[in-house]
C-alpha positions as CSV (number, residue, x, y, z in Angstrom):
1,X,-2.8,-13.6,3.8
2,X,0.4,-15.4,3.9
3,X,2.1,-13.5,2.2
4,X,1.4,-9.9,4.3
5,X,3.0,-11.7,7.3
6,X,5.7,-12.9,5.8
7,X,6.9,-8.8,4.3
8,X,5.8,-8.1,7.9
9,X,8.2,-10.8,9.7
10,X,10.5,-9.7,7.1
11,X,9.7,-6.1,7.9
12,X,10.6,-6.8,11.7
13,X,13.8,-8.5,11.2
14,X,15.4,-6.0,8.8
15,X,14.5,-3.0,11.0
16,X,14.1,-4.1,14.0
17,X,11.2,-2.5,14.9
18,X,8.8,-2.5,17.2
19,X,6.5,-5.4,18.4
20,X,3.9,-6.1,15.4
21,X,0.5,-4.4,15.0
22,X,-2.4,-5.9,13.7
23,X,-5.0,-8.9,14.4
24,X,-5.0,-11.0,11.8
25,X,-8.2,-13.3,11.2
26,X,-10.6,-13.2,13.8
27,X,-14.0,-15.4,14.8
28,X,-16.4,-12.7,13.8
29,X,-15.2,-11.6,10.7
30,X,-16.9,-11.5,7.8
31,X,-14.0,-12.6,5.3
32,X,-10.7,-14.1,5.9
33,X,-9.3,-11.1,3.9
34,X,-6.3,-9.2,5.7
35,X,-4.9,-6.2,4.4
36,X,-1.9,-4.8,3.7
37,X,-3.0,-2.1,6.4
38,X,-3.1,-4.7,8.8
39,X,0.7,-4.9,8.6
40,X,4.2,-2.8,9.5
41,X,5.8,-1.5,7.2
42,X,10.2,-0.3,7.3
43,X,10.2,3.0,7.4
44,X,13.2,5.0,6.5
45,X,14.3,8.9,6.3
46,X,14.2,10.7,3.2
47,X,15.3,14.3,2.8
48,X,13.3,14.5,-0.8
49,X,10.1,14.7,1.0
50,X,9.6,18.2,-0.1
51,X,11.0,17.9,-3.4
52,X,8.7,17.7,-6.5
53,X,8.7,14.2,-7.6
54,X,10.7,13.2,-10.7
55,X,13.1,10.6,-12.3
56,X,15.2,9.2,-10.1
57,X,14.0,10.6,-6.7
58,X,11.3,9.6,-4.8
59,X,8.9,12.0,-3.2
60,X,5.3,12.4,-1.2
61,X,3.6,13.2,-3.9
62,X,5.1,9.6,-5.2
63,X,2.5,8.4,-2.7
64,X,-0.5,9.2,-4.4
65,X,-2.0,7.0,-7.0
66,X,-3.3,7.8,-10.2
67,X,-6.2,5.3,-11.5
68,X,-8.2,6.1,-14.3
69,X,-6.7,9.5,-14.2
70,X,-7.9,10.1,-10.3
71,X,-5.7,10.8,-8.1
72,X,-6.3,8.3,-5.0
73,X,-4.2,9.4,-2.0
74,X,-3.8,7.4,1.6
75,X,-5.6,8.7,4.1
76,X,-8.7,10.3,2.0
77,X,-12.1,9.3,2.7
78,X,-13.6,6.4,1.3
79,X,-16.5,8.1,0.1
80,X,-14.4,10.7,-1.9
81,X,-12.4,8.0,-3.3
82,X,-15.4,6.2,-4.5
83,X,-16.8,9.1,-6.2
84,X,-13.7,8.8,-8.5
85,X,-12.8,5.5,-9.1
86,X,-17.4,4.3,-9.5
87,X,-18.8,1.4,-7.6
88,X,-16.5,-1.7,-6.9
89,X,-17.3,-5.4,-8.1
90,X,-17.2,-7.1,-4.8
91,X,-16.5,-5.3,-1.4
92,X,-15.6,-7.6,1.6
93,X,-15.5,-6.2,5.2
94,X,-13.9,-7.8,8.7
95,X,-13.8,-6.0,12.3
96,X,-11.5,-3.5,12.7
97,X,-8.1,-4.1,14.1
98,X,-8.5,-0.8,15.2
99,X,-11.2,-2.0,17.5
100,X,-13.8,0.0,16.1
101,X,-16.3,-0.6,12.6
102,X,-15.1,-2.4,10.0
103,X,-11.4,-2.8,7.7
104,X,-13.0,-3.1,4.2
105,X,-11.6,-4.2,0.7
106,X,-13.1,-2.7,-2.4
107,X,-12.3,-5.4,-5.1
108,X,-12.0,-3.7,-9.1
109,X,-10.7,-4.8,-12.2
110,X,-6.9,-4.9,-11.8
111,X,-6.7,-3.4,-8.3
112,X,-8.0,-3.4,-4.7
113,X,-8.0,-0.1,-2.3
114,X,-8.6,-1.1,1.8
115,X,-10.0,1.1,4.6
116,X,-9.4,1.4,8.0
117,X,-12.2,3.2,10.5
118,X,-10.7,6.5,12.2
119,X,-13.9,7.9,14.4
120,X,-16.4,6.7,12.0
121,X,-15.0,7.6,9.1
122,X,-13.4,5.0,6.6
123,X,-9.8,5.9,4.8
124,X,-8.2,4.3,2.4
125,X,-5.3,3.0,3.9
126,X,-3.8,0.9,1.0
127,X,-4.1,0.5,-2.5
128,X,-2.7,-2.6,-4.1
129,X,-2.7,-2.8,-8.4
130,X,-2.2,-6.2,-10.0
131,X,-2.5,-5.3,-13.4
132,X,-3.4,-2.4,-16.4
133,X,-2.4,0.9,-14.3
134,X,0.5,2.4,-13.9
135,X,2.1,4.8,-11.4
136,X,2.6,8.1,-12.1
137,X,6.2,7.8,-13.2
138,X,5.3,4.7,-15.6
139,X,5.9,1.8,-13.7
140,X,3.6,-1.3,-14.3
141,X,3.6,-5.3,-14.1
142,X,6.2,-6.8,-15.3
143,X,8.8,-3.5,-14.7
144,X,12.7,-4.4,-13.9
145,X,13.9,-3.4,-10.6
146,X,16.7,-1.2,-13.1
147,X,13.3,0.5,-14.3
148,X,11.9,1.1,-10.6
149,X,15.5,2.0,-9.8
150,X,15.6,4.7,-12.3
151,X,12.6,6.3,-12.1
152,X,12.5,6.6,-8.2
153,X,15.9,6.9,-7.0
154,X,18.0,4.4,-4.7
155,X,16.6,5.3,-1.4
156,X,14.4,2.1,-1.0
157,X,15.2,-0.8,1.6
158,X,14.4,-4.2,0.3
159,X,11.8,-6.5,2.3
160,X,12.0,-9.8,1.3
161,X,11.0,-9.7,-1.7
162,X,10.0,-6.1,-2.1
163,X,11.2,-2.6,-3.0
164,X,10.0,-0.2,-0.7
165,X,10.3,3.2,-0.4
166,X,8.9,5.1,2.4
167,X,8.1,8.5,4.2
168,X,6.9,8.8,7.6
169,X,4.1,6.0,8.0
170,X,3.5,5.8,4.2
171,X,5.4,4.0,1.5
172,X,5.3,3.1,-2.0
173,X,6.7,-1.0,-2.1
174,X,7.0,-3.1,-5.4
175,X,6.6,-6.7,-5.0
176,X,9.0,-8.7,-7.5
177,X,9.4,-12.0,-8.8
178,X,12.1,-12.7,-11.4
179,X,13.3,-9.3,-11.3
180,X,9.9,-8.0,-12.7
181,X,7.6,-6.1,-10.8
182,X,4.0,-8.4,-9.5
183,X,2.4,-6.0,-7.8
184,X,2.4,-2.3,-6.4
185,X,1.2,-1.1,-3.2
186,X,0.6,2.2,-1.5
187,X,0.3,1.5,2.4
188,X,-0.2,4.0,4.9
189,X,0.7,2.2,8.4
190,X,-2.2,3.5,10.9
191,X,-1.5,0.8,13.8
């Protein structure tokens, strides 16, 4: 939890965005889990946006992750995205920011995918991998920045202590320690 507001704060200072969205923890949640939803993300311009993805430049289709050979992509349906990726091995669910249902977490091996409510529908609105899968370009844990560098180009802005690439309200951000890569997250910002 900690550490989402902190890239947020981060997020804020670098850009100088707008005033914060999210809620954080309330009283009548279930868990005490936040997501990565939950907070703003830099965004920044990027004329490849129609370009097909490759080495070196970063693309939408970037923004779609591949687990277990599925394509997951931000903004589908929850129930579509569970009919690829199976049944999860813990799910965990707080009121909405949003005001309406429930923000859930779907816990699996190596990786956790969040949903948001939009009229009664849950979307995946992040998609965070900690371990065993790869991005479509080849980037895993414990990845060099000169590795993310290469395969997706130099347009990224570094929060704290992530890489983060971006386009519109969605962005592809690699969390790093020691110059190595600790986690990889797909976030589309809905608030």
């Amino acid at each position: 939890m900690k550490k989402f507001f902190a890239i947020t704060l981060a997020a804020l200072i670098l850009t100088s965005s707008a005033a914060l969205a999210g809620c954080g923890s309330s009283g009548d949640s279930k868990t005490s889990t936040t997501t990565a939803a939950q907070s703003s993300e830099a965004k920044s311009d990027n004329s490849s946006k129609n370009t097909p993805a490759s080495d070196g430049a970063f693309s939408e289709s970037d923004l779609v992750a591949k687990i277990n050979g599925k394509d997951i992509e931000l903004g589908e349906n929850i129930d579509s995205a569970l009919a690829k990726l199976g049944e999860a091995k813990n799910v965990t669910s707080e009121l909405s920011c949003r005001g309406e249902g429930e923000d859930k977490t779907y816990e699996y091996d190596g990786f956790n995918v969040y949903t948001v409510p939009f009229d009664g529908v849950d979307k995946v609105t992040a998609i965070t991998i900690t371990s065993g899968i790869s991005t479509p370009k080849g980037i895993s844990i414990g990845d060099t920045e000169a590795k993310v560098v290469e395969k997706y180009g130099s347009g990224f802005k570094k929060i704290g202590k992530f890489i983060s690439y971006s386009i519109d309200d969605k962005s592809l951000q690699f969390f790093m320690k020691d110059d190595k890569v600790t986690e990889i997250d797909y976030n589309y910002d809905v608030m």
